[in-house]
C-alpha positions as CSV (number, residue, x, y, z in Angstrom):
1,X,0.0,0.0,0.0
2,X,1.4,3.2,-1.1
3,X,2.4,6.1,2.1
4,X,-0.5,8.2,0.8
5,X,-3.3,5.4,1.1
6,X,-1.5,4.4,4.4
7,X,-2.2,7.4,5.5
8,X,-5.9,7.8,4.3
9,X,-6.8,4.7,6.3
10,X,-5.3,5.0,9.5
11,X,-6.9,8.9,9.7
12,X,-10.5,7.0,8.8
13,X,-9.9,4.6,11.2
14,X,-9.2,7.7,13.6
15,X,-12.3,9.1,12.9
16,X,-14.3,6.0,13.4
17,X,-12.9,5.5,16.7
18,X,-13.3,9.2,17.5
19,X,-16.8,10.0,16.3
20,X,-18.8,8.6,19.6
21,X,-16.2,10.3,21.8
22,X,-18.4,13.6,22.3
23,X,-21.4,11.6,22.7
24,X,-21.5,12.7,26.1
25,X,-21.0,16.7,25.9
26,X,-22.7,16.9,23.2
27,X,-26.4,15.3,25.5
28,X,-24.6,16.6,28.7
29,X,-27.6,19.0,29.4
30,X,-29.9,15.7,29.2
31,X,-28.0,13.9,31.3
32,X,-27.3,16.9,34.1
33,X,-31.5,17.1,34.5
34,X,-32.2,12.4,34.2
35,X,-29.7,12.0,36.9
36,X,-29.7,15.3,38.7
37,X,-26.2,16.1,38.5
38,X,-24.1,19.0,39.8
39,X,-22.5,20.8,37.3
40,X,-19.0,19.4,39.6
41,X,-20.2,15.8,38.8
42,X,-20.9,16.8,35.2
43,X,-17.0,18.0,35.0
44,X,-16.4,14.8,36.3
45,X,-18.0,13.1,33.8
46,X,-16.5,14.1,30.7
47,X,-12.9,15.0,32.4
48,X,-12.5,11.0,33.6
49,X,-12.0,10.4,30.1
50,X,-8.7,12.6,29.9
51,X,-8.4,10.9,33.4
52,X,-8.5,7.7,32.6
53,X,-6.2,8.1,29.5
54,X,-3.6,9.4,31.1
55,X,-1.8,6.8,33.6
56,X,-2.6,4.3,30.3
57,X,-1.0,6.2,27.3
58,X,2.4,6.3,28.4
59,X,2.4,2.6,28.6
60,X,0.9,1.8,25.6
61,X,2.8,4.3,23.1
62,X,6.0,3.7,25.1
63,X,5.3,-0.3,23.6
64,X,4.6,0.9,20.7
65,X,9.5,1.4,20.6
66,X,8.9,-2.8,21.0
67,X,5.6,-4.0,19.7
68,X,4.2,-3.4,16.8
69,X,1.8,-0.4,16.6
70,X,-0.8,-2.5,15.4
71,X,-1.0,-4.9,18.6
72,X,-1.9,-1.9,20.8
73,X,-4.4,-0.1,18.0
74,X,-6.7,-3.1,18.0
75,X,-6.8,-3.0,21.9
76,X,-7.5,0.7,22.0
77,X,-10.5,0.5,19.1
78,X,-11.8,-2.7,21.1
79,X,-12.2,-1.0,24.4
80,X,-13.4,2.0,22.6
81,X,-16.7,0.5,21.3
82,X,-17.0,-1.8,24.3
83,X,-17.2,1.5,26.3
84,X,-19.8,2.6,23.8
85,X,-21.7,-0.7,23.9
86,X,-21.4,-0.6,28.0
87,X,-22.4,3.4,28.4
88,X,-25.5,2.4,26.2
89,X,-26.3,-0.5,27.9
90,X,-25.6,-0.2,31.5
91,X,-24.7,3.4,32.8
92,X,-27.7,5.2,35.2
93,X,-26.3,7.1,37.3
94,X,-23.3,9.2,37.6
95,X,-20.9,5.9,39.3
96,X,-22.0,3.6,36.5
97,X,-21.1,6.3,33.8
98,X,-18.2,7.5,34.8
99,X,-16.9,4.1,34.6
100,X,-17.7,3.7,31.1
101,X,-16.4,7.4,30.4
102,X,-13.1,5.9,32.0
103,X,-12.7,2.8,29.9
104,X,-13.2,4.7,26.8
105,X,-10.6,7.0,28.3
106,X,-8.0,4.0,28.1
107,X,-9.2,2.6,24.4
108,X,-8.5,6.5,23.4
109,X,-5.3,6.1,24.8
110,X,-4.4,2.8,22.8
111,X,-5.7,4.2,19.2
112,X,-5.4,8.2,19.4
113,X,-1.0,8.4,19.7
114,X,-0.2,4.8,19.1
115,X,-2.2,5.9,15.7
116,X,-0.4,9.1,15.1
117,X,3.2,6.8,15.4
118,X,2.1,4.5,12.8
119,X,1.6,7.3,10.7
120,X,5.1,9.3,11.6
121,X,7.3,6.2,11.6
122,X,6.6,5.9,7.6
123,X,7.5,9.5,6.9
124,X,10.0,12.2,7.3
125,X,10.0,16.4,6.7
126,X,7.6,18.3,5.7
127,X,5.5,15.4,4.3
128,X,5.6,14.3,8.3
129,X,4.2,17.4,9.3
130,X,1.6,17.5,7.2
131,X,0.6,13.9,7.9
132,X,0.4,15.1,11.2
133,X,-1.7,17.6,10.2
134,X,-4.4,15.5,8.4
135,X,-4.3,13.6,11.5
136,X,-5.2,16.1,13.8
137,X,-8.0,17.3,11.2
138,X,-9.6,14.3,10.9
139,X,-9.6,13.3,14.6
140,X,-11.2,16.9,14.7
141,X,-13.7,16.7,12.2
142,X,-14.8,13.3,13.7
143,X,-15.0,15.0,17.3
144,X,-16.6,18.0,15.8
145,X,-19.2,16.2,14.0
146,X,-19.8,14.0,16.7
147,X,-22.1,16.2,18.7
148,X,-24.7,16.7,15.7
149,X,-24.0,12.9,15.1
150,X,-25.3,12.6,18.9
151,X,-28.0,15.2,18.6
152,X,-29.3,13.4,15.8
153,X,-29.6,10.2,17.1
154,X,-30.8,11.1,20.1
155,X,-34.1,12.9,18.5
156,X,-34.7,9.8,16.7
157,X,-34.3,7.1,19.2
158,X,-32.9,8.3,22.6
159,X,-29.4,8.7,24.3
160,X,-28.5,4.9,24.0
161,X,-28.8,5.1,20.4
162,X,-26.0,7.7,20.4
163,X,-23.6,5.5,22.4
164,X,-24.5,2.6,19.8
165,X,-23.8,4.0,17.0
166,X,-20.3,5.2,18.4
167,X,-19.4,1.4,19.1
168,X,-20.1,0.2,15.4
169,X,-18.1,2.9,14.3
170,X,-15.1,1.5,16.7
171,X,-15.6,-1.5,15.6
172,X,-15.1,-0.4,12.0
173,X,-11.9,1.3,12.8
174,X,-10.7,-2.4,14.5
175,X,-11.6,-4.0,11.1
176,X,-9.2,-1.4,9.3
177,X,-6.4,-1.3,11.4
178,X,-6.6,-5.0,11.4
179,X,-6.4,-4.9,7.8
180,X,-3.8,-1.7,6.7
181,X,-1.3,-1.7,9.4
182,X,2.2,-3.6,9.5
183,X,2.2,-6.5,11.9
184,X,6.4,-5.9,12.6
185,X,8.1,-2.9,14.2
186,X,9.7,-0.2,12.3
187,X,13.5,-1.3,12.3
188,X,14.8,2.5,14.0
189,X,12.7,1.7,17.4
190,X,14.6,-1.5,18.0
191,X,18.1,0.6,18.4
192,X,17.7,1.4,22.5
193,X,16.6,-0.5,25.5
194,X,15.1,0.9,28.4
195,X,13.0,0.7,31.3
196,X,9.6,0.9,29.7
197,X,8.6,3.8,31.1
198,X,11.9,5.8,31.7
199,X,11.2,9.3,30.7
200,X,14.6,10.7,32.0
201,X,15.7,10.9,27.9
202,X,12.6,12.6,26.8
203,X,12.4,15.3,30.3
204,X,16.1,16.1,29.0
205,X,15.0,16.7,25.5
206,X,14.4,20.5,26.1
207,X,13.2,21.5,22.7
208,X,10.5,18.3,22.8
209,X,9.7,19.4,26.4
210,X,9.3,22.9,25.5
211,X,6.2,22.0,22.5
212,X,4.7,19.5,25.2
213,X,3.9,22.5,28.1
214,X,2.4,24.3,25.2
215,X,0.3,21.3,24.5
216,X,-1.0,20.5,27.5
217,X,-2.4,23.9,28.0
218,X,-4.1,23.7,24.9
219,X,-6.0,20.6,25.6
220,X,-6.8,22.0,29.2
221,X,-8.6,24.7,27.3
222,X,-9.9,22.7,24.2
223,X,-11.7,19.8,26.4
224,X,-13.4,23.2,28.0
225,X,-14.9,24.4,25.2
226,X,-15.9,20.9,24.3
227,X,-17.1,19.9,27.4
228,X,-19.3,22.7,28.4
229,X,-19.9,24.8,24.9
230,X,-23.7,23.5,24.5
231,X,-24.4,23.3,27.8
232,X,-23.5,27.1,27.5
233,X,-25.1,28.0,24.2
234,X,-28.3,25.9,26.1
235,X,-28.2,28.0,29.2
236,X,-28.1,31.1,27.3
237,X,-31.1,30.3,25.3
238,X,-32.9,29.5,27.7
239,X,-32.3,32.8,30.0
240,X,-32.5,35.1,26.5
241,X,-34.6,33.3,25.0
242,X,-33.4,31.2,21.5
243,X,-33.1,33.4,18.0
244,X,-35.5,32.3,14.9
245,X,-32.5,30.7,13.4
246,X,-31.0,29.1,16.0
247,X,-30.8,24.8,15.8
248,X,-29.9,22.8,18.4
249,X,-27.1,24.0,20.8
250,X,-24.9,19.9,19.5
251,X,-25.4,20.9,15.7
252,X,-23.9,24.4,16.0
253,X,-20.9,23.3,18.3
254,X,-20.6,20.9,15.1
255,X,-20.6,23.6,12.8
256,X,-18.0,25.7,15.1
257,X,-15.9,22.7,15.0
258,X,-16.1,22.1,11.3
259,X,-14.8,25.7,11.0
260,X,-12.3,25.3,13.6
261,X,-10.8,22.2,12.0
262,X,-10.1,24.4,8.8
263,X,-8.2,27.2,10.9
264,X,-6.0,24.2,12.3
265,X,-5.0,23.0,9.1
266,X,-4.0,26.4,8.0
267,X,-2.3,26.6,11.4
268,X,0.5,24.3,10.3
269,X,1.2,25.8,7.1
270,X,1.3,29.5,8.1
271,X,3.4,27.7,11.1
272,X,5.8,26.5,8.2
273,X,5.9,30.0,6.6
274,X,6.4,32.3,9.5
275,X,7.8,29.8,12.2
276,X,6.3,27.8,15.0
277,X,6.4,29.5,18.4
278,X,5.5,33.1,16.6
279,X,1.9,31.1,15.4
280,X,1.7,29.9,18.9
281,X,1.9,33.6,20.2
282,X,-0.4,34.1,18.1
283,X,-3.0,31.8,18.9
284,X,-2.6,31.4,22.6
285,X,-3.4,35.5,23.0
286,X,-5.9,35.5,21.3
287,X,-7.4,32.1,23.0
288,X,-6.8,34.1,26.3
289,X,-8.2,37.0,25.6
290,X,-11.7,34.9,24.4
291,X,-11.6,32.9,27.6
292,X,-11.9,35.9,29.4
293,X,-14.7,37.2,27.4
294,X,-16.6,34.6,26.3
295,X,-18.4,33.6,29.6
296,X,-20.1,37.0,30.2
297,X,-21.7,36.7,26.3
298,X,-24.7,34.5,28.1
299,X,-25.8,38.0,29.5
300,X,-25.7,39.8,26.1
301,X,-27.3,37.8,23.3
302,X,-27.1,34.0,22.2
303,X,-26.0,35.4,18.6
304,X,-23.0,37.4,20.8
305,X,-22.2,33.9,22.7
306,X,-22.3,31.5,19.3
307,X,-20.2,34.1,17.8
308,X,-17.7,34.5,20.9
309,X,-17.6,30.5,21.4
310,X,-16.8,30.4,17.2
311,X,-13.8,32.6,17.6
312,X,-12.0,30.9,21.3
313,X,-12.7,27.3,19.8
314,X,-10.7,28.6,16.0
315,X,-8.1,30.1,18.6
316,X,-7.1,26.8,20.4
317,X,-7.1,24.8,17.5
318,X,-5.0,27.4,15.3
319,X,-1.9,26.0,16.8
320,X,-3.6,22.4,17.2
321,X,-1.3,20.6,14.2
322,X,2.0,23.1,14.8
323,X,2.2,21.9,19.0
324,X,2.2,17.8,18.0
325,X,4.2,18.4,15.3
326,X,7.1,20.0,17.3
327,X,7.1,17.4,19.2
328,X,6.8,14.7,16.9
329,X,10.2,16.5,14.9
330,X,11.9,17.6,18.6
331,X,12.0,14.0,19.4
332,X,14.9,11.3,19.3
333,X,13.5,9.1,16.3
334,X,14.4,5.6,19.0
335,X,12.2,7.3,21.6
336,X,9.4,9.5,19.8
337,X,7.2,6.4,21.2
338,X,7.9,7.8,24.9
339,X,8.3,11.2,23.8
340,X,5.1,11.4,21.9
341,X,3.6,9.0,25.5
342,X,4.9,12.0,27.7
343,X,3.2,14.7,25.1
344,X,-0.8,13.0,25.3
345,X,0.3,12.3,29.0
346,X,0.8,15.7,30.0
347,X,-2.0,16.9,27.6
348,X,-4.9,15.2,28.3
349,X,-3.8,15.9,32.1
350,X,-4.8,19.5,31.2
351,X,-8.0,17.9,29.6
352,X,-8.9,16.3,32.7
353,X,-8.8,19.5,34.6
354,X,-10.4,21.5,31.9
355,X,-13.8,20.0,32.1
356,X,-13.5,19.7,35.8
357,X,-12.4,23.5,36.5
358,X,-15.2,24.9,34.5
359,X,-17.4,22.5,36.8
360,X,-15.9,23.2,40.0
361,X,-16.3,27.3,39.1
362,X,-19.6,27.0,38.2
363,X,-21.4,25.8,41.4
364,X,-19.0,27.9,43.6
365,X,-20.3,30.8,41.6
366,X,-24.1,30.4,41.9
367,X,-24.5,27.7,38.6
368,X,-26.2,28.8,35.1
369,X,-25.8,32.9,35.9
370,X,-23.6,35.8,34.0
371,X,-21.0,35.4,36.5
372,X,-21.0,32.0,36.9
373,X,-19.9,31.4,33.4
374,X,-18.0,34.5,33.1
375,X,-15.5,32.9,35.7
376,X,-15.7,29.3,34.7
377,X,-14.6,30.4,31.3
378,X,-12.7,33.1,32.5
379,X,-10.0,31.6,34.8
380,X,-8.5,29.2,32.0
381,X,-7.1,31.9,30.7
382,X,-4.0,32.0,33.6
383,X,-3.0,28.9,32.5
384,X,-3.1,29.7,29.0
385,X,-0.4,32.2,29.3
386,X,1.5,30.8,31.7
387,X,1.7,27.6,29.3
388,X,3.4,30.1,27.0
389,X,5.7,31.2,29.7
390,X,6.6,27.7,30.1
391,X,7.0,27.4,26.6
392,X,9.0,29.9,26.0
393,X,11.4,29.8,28.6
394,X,12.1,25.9,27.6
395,X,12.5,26.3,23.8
396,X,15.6,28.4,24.5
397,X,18.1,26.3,23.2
């Protein structure tokens, strides 16, 4: 199979296994008023998927230096959909849900990187980085369309419906990877033995270390927006009252992210043409300076608040492609299995606490008001810019 057709499979198989991931944000409103949740045990919901993800990703990419890829991709896309299967099945309550959020946290962790390294270990340059880039679109495009995926299926036949669908489409993405991907490991990953999960190497990698900070502060901030943007856009609806054109809160998060996905693939090639950490100044201003406004929007209009939620989401995923990418090149080619482990590791940290800290925020500041989501939204933006800081002050070299 030629690179090119490589490529195309393992980024459908991507989207397949990412396209029920959202199910849950994207109904999160339902699922606050069936089991009477608190926004905290909302955040809890959706963050134990980062959670669960990552204590599990560093081992499973980190065996992706002595096992093939391939081994640990049909583990990941096989817990994924049983997840699905389970959540649909069995979760009614918050316990019971979050741990099916949880195992589809792990089968994330075993197709999501370990993916990504099947795709970077046939390629090199600038044909790397843009592989990288398709990746990240179509893992966006699947995450973005999976909340009108959700909404949809929950009109016509309920919740559980939503969660089913996202386990056949798992189970699709097993049935490729089974098929397209290389059953022996590359021969460069063979070259150095160490403890499986020594990271020493990869925390001395400066330059690697440096794109990682900046990652993990963008997924803090990006599993925000995706956790709580249509419980938002609902809540200001609701108090406003909705627009004549308005749909449903899932489908224009869906649009948002379609839009979004094509500011992050013009992310990496203006990151190409004017340099990496200058788009990443770019884009992590600007994403503070929306998290900071955002929130308050719910007072002003819903038209205001769609519009404000547009322009943070295109602002995180501006530098989406050009943050995995540094890594991917800042990495020792015998460890960028642990280095790209240590990357989602330290990222979908930040995603854990995302969700969580908008939560958190919310019921200490009086739930669905003007201020409450003025300051849920509005204290991310510290750690945005002090993720540039970080940044920085490592990629000096």
């Amino acid at each position: 199979m030629s690179p090119r057709r490589f490529v195309a499979a393992i980024v459908a198989a991507q989207v397949l296994t990412q396209i029920g991931a959202f199910t849950l944000p994207a109904l999160l409103p339902g699922y606050i008023e069936r089991w009477h949740l608190t926004k905290t045990e909302a955040g809890w919901l959706v963050g134990i998927f980062f959670a669960a993800y990552v204590p599990a990703v560093p081992v499973l990419l980190a065996l992706t230096d002595r096992l093939p890829a391939r081994r640990i991709y049909l583990v990941g896309t096989g817990l994924t959909a049983l997840s699905h299967l389970e959540f649909a099945i069995l979760a009614d309550g918050f316990w019971s849900g979050l741990l099916m959020r949880a195992l589809a946290g792990i089968g994330w962790a075993g197709a999501y990187m370990p993916g990504l390294k099947a795709i970077t270990d046939t390629l090199d340059g600038n044909a790397q980085s843009r592989a990288v880039s398709w990746h990240a679109a179509g893992v966006g495009i699947a995450g973005a369309v999976s909340f009108a995926i959700a909404s949809m299926f929950d009109s016509l036949a309920g919740p559980k419906a939503a969660f089913l669908f996202g386990a056949v489409a798992a189970a699709c993405a097993f049935s490729i990877a089974a098929t397209v991907m290389p059953a022996a490991v590359p021969a460069h990953t063979s070259k150095r033995r160490g403890a499986l999960l020594d990271f020493r190497p990869v925390f001395r990698n400066r330059r690697a270390m440096a794109w990682i900070a900046g990652y993990t502060v963008h997924t803090w901030e990006l599993a925000a927006v995706r956790a709580w943007a249509v419980t938002f856009l609902t809540a200001s609806a609701a108090r406003l009252g909705p627009p004549t054109w308005m749909t449903s809160p899932a489908v224009l998060f869906t649009a948002i992210g379609l839009v979004s996905i094509a500011v992050s693939i013009s992310g990496n090639e203006t990151a190409q043409r004017y340099g990496r950490r200058r788009l990443v100044l770019w884009a992590m201003s600007s994403a503070a300076a929306m998290s900071l406004l955002t929130g308050w929007t719910t007072g002003v209009s819903v038209t205001v608040a769609v519009l404000a939620v547009l322009a943070w989401n295109s602002a995180i995923y501006l530098d989406s492609s050009a943050l995995t990418a540094g890594t991917v090149q800042a990495a020792e080619k015998d460890l960028r299995g642990a280095t790209m482990g240590l990357h989602s590791r330290a990222g979908y940290a930040g995603g854990f606490l995302g969700p969580l800290g908008v939560g958190i925020v919310l019921d200490l500041a009086g739930g669905d008001t003007v201020l409450g989501w003025g300051l849920a939204f509005g204290h991310i933006a510290v750690f945005t810019v002090g993720g540039f800081v970080i940044l920085r002050s490592l990629g000096r070299t």
